[in-house]
KOLDREN-468640 format. One record per residue (C-alpha): residue in one letter; z negated, x, y negated. Coordinates in pm, whole numbers, padded with zeros to 5 digits, always signed. Layout:
<atoms>
AZXY;...
</atoms>
This chain:
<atoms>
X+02398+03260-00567;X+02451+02873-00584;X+02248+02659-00381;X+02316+02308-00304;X+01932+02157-00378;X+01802+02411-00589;X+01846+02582-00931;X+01688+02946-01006;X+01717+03118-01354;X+01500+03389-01442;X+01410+03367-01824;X+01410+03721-02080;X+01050+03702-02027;X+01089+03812-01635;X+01012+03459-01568;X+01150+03261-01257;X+01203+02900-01331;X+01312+02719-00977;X+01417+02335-01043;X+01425+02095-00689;X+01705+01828-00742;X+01785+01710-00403;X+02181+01697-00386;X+02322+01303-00381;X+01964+01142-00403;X+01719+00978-00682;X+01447+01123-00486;X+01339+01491-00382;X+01265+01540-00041;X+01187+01876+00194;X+01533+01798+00416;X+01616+02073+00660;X+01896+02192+00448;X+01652+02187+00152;X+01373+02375+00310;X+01637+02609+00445;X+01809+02696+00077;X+01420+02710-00050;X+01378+03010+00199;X+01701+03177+00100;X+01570+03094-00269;X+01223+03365-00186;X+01467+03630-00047;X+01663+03624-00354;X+01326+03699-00521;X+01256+04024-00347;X+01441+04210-00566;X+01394+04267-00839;X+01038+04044-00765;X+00975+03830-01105;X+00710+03886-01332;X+00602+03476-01197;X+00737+03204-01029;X+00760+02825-01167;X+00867+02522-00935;X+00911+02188-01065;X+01127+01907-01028;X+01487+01878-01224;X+01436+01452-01159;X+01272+01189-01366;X+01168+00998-01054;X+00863+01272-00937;X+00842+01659-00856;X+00847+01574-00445;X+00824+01294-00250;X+00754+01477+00067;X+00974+01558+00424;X+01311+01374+00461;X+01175+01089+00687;X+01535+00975+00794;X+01528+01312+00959;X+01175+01279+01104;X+01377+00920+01272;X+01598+01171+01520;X+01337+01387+01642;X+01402+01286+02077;X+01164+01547+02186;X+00858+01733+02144;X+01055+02050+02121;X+01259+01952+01797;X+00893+01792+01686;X+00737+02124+01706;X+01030+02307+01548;X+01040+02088+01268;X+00703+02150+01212;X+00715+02545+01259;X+01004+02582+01008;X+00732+02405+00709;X+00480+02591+00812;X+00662+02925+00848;X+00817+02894+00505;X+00530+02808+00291;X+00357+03067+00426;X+00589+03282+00316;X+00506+03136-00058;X+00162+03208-00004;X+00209+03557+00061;X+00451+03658-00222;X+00357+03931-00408;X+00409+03759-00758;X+00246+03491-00903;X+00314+03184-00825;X+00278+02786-00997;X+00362+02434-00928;X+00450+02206-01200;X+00356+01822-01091;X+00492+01571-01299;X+00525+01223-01074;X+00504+01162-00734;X+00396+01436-00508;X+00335+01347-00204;X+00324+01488+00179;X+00540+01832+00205;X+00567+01837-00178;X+00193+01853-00229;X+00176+02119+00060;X+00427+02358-00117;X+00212+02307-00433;X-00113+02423-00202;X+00035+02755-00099;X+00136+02845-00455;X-00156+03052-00661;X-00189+02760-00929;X-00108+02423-01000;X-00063+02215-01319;X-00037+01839-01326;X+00100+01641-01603;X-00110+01363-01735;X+00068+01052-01730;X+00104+00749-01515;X+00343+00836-01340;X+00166+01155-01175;X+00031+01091-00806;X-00094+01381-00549;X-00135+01254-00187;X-00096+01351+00205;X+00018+01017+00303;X+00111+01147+00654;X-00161+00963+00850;X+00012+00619+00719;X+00304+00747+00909;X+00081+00793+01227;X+00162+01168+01208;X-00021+01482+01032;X-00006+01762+00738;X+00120+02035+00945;X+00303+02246+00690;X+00009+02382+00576;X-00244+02080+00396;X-00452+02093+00723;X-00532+02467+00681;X-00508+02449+00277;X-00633+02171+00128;X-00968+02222+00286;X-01037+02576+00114;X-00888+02443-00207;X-01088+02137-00263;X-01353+02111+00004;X-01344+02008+00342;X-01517+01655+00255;X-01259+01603-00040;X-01014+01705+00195;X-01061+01506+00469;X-01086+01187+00262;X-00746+01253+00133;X-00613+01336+00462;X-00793+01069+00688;X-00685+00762+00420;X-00345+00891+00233;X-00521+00839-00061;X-00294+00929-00384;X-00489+01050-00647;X-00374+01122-01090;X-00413+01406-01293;X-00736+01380-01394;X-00934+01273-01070;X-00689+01581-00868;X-00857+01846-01199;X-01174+01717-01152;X-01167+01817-00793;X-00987+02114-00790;X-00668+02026-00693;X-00505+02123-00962;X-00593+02400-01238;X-00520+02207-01576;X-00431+01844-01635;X-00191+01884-02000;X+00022+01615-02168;X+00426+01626-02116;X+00503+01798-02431;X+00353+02127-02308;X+00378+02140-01984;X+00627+02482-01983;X+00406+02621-02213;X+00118+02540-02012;X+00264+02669-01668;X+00380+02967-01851;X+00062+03101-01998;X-00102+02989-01653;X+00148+03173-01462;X+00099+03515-01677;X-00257+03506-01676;X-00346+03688-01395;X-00608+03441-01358;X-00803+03409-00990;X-00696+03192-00780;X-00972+02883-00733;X-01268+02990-00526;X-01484+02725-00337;X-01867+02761-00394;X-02108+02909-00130;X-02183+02578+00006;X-01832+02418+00044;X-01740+02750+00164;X-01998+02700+00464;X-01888+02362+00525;X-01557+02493+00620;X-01680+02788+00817;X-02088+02759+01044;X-02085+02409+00897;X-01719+02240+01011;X-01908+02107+01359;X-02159+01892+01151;X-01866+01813+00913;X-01625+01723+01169;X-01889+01502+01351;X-01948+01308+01030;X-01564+01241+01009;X-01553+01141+01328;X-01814+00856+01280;X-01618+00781+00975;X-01290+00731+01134;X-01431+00521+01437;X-01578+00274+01216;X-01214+00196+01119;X-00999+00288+01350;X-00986+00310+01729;X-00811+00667+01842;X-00608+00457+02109;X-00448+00297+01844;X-00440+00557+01562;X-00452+00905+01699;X-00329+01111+01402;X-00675+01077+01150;X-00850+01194+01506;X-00586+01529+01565;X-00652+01603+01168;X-01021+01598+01226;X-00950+01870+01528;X-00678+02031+01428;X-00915+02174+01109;X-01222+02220+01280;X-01063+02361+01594;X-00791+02553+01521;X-00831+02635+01090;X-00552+02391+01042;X-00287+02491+01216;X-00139+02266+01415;X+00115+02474+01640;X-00185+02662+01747;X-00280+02333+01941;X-00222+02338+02341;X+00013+02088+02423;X-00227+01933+02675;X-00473+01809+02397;X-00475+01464+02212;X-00445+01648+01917;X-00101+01835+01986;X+00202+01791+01803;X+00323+01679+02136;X+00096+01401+02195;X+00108+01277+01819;X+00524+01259+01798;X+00563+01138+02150;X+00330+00804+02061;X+00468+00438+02011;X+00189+00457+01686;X+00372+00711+01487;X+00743+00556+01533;X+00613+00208+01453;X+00421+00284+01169;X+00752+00489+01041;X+00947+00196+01143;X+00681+00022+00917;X+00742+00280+00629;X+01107+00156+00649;X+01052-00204+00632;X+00799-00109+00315;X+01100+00045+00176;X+01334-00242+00190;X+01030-00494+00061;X+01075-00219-00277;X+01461-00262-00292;X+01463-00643-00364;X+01505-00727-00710;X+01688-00365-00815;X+02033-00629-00887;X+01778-00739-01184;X+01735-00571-01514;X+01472-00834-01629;X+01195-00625-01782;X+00918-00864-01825;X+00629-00788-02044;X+00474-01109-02114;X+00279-01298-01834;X+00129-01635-01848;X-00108-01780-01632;X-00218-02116-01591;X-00515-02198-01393;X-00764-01936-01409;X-00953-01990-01070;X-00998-01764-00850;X-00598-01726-00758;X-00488-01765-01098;X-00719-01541-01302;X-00684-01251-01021;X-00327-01248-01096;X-00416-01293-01447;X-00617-00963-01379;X-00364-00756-01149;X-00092-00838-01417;X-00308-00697-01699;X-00373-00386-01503;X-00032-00344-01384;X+00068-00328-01804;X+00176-00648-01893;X+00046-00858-02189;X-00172-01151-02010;X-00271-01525-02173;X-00503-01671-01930;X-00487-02065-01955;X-00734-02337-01884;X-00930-02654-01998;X-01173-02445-02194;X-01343-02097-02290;X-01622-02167-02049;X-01373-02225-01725;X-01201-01900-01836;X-01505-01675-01857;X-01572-01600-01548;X-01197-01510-01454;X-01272-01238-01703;X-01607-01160-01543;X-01432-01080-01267;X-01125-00841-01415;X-01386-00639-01548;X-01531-00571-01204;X-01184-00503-01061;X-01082-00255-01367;X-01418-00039-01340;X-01356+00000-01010;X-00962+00087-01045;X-01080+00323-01383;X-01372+00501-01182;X-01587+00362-01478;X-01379+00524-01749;X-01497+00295-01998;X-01206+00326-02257;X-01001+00272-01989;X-01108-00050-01896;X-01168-00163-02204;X-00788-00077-02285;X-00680-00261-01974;X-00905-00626-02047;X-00734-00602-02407;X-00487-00729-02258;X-00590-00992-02105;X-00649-01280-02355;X-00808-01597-02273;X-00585-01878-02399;X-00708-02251-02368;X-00481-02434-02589;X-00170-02232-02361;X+00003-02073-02677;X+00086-01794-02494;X+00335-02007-02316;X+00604-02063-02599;X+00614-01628-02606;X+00579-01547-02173;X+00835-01359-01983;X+00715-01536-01642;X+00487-01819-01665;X+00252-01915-01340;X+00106-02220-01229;X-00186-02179-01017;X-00400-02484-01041;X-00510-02729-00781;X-00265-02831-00561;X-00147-03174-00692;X+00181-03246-00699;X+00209-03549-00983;X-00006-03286-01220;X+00220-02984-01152;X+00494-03192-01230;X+00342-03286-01596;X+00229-02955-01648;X+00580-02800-01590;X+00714-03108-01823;X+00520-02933-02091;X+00598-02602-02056;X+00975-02629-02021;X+00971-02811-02357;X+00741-02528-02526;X+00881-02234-02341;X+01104-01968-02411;X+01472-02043-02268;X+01533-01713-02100;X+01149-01755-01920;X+01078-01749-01530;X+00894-02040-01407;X+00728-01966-01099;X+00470-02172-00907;X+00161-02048-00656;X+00148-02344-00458;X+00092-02301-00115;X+00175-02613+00042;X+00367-02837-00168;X+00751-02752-00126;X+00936-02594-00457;X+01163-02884-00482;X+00963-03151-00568;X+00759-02994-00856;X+01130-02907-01004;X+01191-03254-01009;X+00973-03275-01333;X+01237-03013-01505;X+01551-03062-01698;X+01639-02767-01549;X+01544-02733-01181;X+01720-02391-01117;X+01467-02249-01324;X+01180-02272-01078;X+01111-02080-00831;X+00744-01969-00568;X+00556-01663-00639;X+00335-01728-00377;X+00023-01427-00375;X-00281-01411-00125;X-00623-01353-00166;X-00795-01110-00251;X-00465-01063-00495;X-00594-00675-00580;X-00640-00600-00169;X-00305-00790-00047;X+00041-00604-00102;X+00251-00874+00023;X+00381-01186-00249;X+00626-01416-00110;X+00883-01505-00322;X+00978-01852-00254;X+01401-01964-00297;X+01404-02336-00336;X+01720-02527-00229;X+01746-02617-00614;X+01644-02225-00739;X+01930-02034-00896;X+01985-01692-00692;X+01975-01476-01065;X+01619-01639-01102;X+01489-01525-00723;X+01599-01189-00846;X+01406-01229-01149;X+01139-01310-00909;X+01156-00996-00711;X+01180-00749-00975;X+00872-00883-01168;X+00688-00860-00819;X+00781-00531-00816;X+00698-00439-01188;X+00347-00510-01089;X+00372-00289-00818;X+00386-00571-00494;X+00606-00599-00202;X+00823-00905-00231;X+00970-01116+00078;X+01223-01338-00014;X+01134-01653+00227;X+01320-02001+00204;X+01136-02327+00119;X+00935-02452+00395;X+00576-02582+00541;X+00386-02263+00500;X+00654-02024+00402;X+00614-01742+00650;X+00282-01574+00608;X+00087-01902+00621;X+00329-02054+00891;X+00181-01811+01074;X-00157-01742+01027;X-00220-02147+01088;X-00175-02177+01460;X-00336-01857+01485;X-00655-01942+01318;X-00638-02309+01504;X-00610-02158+01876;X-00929-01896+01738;X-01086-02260+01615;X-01064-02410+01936;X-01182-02114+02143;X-01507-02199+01924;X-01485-02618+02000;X-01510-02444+02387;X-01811-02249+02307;X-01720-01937+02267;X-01917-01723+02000;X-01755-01638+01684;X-01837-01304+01707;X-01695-01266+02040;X-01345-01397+01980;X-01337-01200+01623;X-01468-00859+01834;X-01160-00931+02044;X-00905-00950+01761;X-01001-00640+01594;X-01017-00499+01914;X-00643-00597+01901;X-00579-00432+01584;X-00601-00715+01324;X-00828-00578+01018;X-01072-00883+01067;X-01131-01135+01311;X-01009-01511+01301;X-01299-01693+01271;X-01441-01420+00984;X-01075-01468+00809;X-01159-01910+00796;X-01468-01799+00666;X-01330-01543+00400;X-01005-01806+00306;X-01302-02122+00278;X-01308-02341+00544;X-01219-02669+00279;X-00863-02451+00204;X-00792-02408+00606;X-00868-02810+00656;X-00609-02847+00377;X-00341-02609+00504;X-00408-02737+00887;X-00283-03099+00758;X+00010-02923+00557;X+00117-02736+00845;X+00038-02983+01123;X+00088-03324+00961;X-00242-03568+00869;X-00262-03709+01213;X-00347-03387+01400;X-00692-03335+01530;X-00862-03029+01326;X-01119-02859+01537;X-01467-03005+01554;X-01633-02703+01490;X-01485-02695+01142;X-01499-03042+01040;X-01921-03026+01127;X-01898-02737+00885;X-01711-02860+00601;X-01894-03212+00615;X-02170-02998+00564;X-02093-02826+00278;X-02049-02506+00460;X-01723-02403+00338;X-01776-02048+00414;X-01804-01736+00220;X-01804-01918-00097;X-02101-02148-00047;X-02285-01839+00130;X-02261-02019+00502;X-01931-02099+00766;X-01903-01997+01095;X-02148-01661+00939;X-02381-01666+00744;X-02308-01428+00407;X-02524-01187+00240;X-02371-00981-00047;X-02030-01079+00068;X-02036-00977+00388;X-02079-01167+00679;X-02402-01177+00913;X-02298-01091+01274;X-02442-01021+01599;X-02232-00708+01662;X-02388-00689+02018;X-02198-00941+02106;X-01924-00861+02387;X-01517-00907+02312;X-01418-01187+02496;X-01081-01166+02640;X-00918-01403+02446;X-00657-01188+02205;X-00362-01251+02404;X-00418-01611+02383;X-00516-01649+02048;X-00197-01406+01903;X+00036-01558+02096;X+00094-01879+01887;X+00156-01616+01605;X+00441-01472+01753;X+00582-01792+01829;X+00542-01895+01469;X+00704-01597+01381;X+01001-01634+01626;X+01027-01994+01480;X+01072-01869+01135;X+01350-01642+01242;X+01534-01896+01458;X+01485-02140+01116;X+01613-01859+00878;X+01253-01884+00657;X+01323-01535+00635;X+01643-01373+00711;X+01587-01145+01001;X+01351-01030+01214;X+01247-00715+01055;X+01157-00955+00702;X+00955-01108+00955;X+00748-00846+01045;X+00708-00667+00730;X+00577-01021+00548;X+00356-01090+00831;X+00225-00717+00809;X+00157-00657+00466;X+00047-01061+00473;X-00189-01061+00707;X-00250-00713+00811;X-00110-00756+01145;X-00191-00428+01375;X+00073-00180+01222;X+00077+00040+01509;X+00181-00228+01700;X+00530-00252+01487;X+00521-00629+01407;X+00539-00947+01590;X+00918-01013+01660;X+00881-00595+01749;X+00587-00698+01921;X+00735-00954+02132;X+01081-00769+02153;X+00903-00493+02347;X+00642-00681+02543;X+00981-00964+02671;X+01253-00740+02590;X+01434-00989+02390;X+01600-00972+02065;X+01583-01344+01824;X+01825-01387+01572;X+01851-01622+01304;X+01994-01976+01361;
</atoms>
C-alpha cells in the first residue's frame, strides 16, 4: 500500500524501516491525516509481524516537530478537543502494545507528539549533533501532553525529571536526554542505522526505573505532586496558566491520562481548551513563527562578527554570538576594559555547557579579544555598542567603512539616537542599519531590527537573517524615538515612577504588576535597567524639558543607580533585590499598563511596526508582557473591542 505521509519497506533481514515525510511540508507534524495513515501503517504490520520496527524521519529539518497546530486553531468545542486528543492517545497505545520490537530514531527536533510516539516505542536512539532537541513544549501552548507523555514520560525518566520537562517545555540534546534515560544510546550520524538496528534485534529490556523513582510515581506521587505544586505557584498563578496545574493532576490523579479526567475539574481537557490562556498563547506561537520567517529572502551566511564596545551590551552580544557559532573579535580601548566581558562569557557558557569543560572552552575560543579592532577589515556584521554619543559614533563608523570589508553589515545598538544621523558619517549610508538587543542579551529573545529612512531594504534583510543565525526573534521596526519596545516600556515605567513620587511602596505597585502577569514589577525593572539609563531614555523619549520623577532623580543624585551600584528603589544582595514581600498589591495595574497600550496603539497608528500583531509579538518577547493575555493591541482589542490599523 502507498500512503500519502509515510514510507514502509521491510528489509531481507525481516526488518521494518517506517520513514515520516509529511506530504507538501519542510516540517513533520502528527496531522489528522498523518496520524490516521500511521494507524493504517500498524495494521499492515500484523501480518506477517516484522522481526522489529524502525521510525525515523525521511527530512533534514528534524524527526517530528509535534501535532499540526493549524489544526489544533479549528477545534470550536470541547467535543472535537477531546476527540483530537483520544485519537493520539488511542493510537500510540496501540504502538506500545505491538508484539514486535519497536525503536525511534531521533535525529533533530522532536518535540510534543513526536517525542510521545518515541515514548511508547520499546527503545530510543538519539543522534548526537546540534541539531538534536527532545521536548514537551505543550505547556508554552497553554495546553498538555495528552497522547501519552503524561502517563509515559514519568515511568521512563522519573517523575521529578518528568515534571521539569513537562511543567517548563524544556528541550533537552542527546547527551543530557542519555544521561537521564530518555533515550537508550546517544551515537554519531554515521551509524545511526547500524545503531538502531543492533538495538532493535537485541532483545534487550526495556528501561526499568529504580526502586525509589519507582515509589515516587506510585505511595510517593502525593508528596511529589505537592512539591510541584509549590514549584509552579512560585511562577505562575493557575488563573492565568492552568495547563502546568492539570499536568501536575492529571499524573498524580489519574496515571496520566487525561480523558480519564471528569469534565467538571480544572484539570479536564474541557476546561484547558475552552480557556482564553491556551488560544492566546497559540496565537502567541504564531506570531513567534512569523518573528522566524523574516530574513528567509536572505542567503547571507555570516560567520564573522565584530563587536565594538565591550560593556556590558556589547561584550554580551560578543558572548551570545560566540555561542551561537560565529567567529567573535571583541573591540575596545585596551586588554584590561575587555577582560571582564570575557569574565562574564565564561559564566554564561558553563552554565549553557552544564560545566562541560571542553565545551566551554571550545565555545570562548572563539571569542577573541581585539583592542587594536583588526578583526574589523575580515567581519561579516560589525556592531557598535559604545556609549551613546552621537559625534563619536559618527568617527568610529568613519573608520570602519574605510577598513571594512565591502560586502559587510554595519549595524548600530544605539538606543536612542536615530539611525540616520550616525549614517551621515558614511560614504555609503544604505549600509547602516539598528540591531537594537536588550538586556540581559542571553535571557531576552526579542532584537529589533531597526530600517532607517536611508537603509537599503537588501541590508534590513541581511539584518534579519543574521538575527536569526544566532537564534533571536527579529522585529523589523522603522526609525523612531524608542523604536517600539522602548517606546513602550517608557511611559510605563514613568506612570509606576510617579505612583512612587505619591507614596506608594515599591513593593506594592511591583506586587500588583506581576499580579498582572508581567515577569517583574516596574519599579524592580528601573532598578534592574539602572536608574542613570532610565533618566537618559526618559529625556529621549519625552524631550529635556519634561519633569522626571523625584523619586528617581533623589536616587541617581545619590549614586544609587540601582542594581549595579548594589542600591535603587531595593536594596541588592547577590543580584537580587531586597523586598518586603508582605507587602499588599496595590490596585494600581490598570493604571500603570494603560499608558503601554497607548504607546503601543501609537506605534501602530505611526507604522513603527507594520501591524498590530508585530506589535504584540515585539512587545512580548521585549518585555515579557503577560502572554496569556495575547498582547497589548489583543489586549486592548478585546477589553474596547476595537481593531487599530496602521496610518
Amino acid at each position: 500500500m502507498t500512503y500519502k505521509h509515510w514510507r514502509l519497506t521491510r528489509d531481507d533481514d525481516g526488518l521494518a524501516w517506517l520513514d515520516f515525510d509529511t506530504a507538501d511540508s519542510a516540517t513533520n507534524t502528527l496531522s489528522r491525516d498523518a496520524l490516521s495513515e500511521f494507524d493504517h501503517v500498524l495494521s499492515a504490520l500484523t501480518s506477517p509481524a516484522p522481526k522489529g520496527l524502525i521510525i525515523r524521519s525521511a527530512k533534514s529539518a528534524g524527526f517530528i516537530a509535534g501535532a499540526n497546530i493549524e489544526e489544533f486553531t479549528r477545534i470550536d468545542s470541547a467535543e472535537s478537543a477531546r476527540e483530537l486528543v483520544k485519537r493520539g492517545w488511542d493510537i500510540f497505545n496501540r504502538l506500545a502494545k505491538v508484539p514486535y520490537p519497536t525503536l525511534a530514531l531521533i535525529r533533530g527536533h522532536c518535540m510534543g507528539g513526536g517525542l510521545e510516539l518515541s515514548l511508547a516505542c520499546r527503545y530510543r536512539i538519539a543522534v548526537d549533533e546540534p541539531g538534536t532537541r527532545m521536548a514537551l513544549p505543550e505547556v508554552m501552548l497553554g495546553i498538555v501532553p495528552a497522547w501519552g507523555g503524561m502517563m509515559r514520560l514519568p515511568k521512563t525518566v522519573g517523575p521529578a525529571v518528568a515534571l521539569d520537562m513537562m511543567l517548563t517545555g524544556k528541550g533537552m540534546d542527546a547527551r543530557r536526554a542519555k544521561k537521564i534515560g530518555l533515550v537508550d544510546a546517544a551515537v554519531p550520524v554515521r551509524v545511526m542505522d547500524n545503531a538502531a538496528r543492533m538495538m532493535v534485534t537485541s532483545g534487550a529490556p526495556a528501561h526499568k526505573l529504580p526502586g525509589l523513582q519507582q515509589l515516587m510515581n506510585g505511595p510517593l506521587k502525593p508528596l511529589v505532586a505537592a512539591k510541584a505544586r509549590k514549584q509552579v505557584a512560585a511562577k505562575a498563578r493557575p488563573e492565568h496558566y492552568p495547563a502546568p496545574y492539570a499536568i501536575i493532576d492529571t499524573w498524580a490523579k489519574y496515571d496520566g491520562n487525561a480523558l480519564a479526567v471528569p469534565a467538571g475539574d480544572p484539570a479536564s481537557l474541557e476546561a484547558i481548551f475552552q480557556s482564553p490562556t491556551a488560544k492566546n498563547l497559540v496565537r502567541v506561537f504564531f506570531l513567534q513563527e512569523r518573528l522566524k520567517s523574516f530574513g528567509k529572502a536572505s542567503d547571507f551566511a555570516p560567520a564573522h562578527v565584530h563587536v565594538v564596545g565591550a560593556g556590558v551590551m556589547g561584550g554580551d552580544i560578543a558572548a551570545w554570538c560566540a555561542l551561537r557559532g560565529m567567529r567573535v573579535t571583541l573591540q575596545d580601548q585596551s586588554v584590561e576594559r575587555i577582560a571582564p566581558a570575557i569574565a562574564r562569557a565564561r559564566k554564561l557558557y558553563e552554565k549553557k555547557h552544564r560545566g562541560d569543560r571542553k565545551q566551554v572552552q571550545f565555545t570562548l575560543d572563539r571569542l577573541l579579544p581585539d583592542p587594536d579592532g583588526h578583526g574589523v577589515a575580515r567581519a561579516d556584521v560589525i556592531i557598535e555598542a559604545i556609549f551613546e554619543d552621537l559625534e563619536v559614533k559618527r568617527r568610529l563608523f568613519a573608520e570602519i567603512e574605510q577598513r571594512a570589508k565591502p560586502e559587510a553589515l554595519l549595524a548600530t545598538n544605539t538606543s536612542s539616537l536615530k539611525i540616520e544621523d550616525i549614517a551621515q558619517a558614511l560614504k555609503d549610508p544604505t549600509r547602516l542599519v539598528g540591531i537594537h538587543f536588550f538586556n540581559p542579551v542571553a535571557m531576552l529573545p526579542l532584537v529589533e531590527v531597526v530600517d532607517g529612512e536611508q537603509s537599503s531594504d537588501a541590508q534590513v534583510q541581511r539584518a534579519a537573517a543574521f538575527v536569526r543565525k544566532i537564534d533571536k526573534l527579529p522585529l523589523p521596526v522603522k526609525s523612531a524615538p524608542g523604536f517600539l519596545v522602548n517606546a513602550v516600556l517608557g511611559p510605563y515605567m514613568h506612570e509606576a515612577l510617579k505612583c512612587v513620587d505619591e507614596g506608594m511602596a515599591p513593593e506594592a505597585i511591583d506586587k500588583a504588576l506581576v499580579e498582572f502577569g508581567m515577569p517583574m514589577g516596574p519599579i524592580e525593572l528601573v532598578d534592574t535597567v539602572g536608574l542613570d539609563i532610565a533618566v537618559a531614555a526618559g529625556k529621549t523619549l519625552a524631550g529635556n524639558n519634561a519633569e522626571p520623577p523625584r523619586a528617581l532623580m533623589q536616587r541617581v543624585d545619590a549614586g544609587k543607580l540601582g542594581r549595579k551600584s548594589g542600591e535603587g528603589f531595593y536594596v541588592w544582595k547577590d543580584g537580587k533585590a531586597q523586598k518586603n514581600d508582605s507587602v499588599e498589591a496595590a490596585a494600581v495595574a490598570p493604571r500603570i499598563i494603560e499608558p503601554l497600550l497607548q504607546a503601543a496603539r501609537r506605534c501602530v497608528e505611526n507604522a513603527v511596526v507594520a501591524d498590530a500583531d508585530l506589535a504584540d509579538a515585539g512587545v512580548i518577547f521585549g518585555t515579557g508582557f503577560a502572554p496569556f493575555r495575547g498582547g497589548p493591541m489583543h489586549y486592548l482589542g478585546q477589553r474596547d473591542n476595537t481593531v487599530v490599523l496602521p496610518a
